[in-house]
C-alpha positions as a Markdown table, in Angstrom:
| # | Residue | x | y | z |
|---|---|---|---|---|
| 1 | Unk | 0.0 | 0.0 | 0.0 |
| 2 | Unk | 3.1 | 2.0 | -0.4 |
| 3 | Unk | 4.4 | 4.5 | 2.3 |
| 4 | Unk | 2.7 | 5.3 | 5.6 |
| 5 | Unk | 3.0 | 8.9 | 6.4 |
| 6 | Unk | 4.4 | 9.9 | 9.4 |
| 7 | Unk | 1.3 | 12.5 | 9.5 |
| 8 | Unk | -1.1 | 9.8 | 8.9 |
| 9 | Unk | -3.6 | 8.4 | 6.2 |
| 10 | Unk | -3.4 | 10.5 | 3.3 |
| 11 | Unk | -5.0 | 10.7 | -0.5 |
| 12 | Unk | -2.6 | 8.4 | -2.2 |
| 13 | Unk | -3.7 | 5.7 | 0.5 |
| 14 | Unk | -7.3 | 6.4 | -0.2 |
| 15 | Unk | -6.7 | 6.1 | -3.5 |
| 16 | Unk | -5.0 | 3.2 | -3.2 |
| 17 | Unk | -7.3 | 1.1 | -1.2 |
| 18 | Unk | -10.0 | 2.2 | -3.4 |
| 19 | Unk | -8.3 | 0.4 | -6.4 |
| 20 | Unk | -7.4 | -2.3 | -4.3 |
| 21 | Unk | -11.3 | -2.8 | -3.8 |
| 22 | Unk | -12.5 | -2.7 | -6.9 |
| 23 | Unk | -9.7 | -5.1 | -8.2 |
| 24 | Unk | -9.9 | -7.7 | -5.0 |
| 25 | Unk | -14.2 | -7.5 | -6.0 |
| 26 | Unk | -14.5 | -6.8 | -9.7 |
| 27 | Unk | -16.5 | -4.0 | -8.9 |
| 28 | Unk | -15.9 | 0.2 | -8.9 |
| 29 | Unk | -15.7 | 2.0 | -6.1 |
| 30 | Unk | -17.1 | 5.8 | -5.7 |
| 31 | Unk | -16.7 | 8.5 | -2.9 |
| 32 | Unk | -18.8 | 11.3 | -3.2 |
| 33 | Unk | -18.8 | 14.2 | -0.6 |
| 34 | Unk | -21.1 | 17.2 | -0.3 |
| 35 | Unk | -22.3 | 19.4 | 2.7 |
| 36 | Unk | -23.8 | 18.1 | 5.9 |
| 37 | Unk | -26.4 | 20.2 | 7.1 |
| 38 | Unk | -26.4 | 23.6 | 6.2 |
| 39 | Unk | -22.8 | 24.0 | 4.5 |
| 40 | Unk | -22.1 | 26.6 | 7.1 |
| 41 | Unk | -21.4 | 24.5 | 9.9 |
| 42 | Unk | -18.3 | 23.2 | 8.5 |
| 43 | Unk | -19.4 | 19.3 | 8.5 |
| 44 | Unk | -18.7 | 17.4 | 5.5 |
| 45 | Unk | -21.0 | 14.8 | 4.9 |
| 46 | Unk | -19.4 | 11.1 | 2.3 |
| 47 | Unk | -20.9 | 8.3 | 0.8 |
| 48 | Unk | -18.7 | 5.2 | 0.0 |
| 49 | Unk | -20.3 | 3.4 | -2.7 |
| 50 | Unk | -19.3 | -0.1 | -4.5 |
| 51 | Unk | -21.1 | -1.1 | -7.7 |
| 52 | Unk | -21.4 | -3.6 | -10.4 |
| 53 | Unk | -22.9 | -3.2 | -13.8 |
| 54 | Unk | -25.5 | -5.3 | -15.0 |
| 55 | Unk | -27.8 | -5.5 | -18.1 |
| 56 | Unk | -31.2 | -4.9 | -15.9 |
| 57 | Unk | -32.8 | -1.6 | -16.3 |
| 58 | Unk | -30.9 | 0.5 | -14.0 |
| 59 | Unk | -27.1 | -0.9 | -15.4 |
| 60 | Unk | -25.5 | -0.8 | -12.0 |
| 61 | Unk | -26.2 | -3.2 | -8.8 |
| 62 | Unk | -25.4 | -1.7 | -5.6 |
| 63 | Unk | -23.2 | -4.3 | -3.4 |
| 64 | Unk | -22.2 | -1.8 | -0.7 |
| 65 | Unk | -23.0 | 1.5 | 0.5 |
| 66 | Unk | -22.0 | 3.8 | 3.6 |
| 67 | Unk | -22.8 | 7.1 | 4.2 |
| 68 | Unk | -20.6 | 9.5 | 7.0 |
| 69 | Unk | -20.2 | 12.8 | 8.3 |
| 70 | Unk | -17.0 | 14.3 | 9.6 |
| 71 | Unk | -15.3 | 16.2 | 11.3 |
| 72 | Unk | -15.9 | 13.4 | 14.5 |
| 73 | Unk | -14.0 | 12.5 | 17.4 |
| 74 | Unk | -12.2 | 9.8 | 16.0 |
| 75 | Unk | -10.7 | 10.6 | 13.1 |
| 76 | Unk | -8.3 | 13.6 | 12.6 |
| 77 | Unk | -8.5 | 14.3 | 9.0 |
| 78 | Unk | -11.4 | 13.5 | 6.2 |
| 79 | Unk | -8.9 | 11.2 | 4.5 |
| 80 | Unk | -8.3 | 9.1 | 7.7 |
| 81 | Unk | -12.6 | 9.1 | 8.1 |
| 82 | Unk | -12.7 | 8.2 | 4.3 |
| 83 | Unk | -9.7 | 5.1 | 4.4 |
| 84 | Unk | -11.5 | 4.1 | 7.2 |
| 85 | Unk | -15.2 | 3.8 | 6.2 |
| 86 | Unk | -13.3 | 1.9 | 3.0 |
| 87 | Unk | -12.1 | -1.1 | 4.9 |
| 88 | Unk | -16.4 | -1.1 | 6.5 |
| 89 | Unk | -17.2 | -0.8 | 3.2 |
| 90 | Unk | -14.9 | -4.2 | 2.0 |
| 91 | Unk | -17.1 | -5.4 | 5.2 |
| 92 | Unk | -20.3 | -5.0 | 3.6 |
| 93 | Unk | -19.8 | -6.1 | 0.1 |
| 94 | Unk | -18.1 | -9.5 | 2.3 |
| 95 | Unk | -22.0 | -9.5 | 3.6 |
| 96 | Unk | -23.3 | -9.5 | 0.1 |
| 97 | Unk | -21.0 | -12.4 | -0.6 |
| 98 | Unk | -22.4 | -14.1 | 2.3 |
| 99 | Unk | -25.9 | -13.7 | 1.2 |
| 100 | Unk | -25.6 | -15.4 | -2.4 |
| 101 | Unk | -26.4 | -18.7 | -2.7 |
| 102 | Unk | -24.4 | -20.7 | -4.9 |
| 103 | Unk | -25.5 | -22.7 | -7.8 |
């Protein structure tokens, strides 16, 4: 995953862990951030998304999705909240896993 900062998880970690995702489960990987609340307030609000296309109407299939809000009290910087909800995000596409029967 290439060098850990001495200041922490930064973007080139994000962006590798994202990658890593969507190679380890054939599927992409989004992250989308807007304003939480009113936009004055300073709070960001994310969504981690992974998806998969398909040939049904819609042309994607949802296999994970988390939504977050930072600043919080546990992680320092938006890129550490972001690696972070990543790895819960690998999590929840496992669960989808989980849930297919096989044939």
């Amino acid at each position: 995953m290439g060098k850990y900062s001495s200041h922490g998880v930064g973007w080139s970690e994000v962006t590798q862990l994202m990658a890593g995702l969507q190679g380890i489960h054939e599927c992409t990987v989004e992250l989308t951030v807007t304003t939480g609340g009113q936009g004055h307030n300073g709070l960001l609000a994310f969504t981690v998304l992974a998806w998969v296309p398909t040939v049904e109407a819609h042309h994607t299939r949802e296999v994970g999705k988390l939504m977050r809000s930072w600043p919080d009290k546990t992680h320092p910087t938006l890129e550490s909240a972001v690696f972070n909800a990543l790895y819960d995000l690998d999590r929840e596409i496992g669960k989808h896993y989980e849930q297919q029967a096989f044939k």
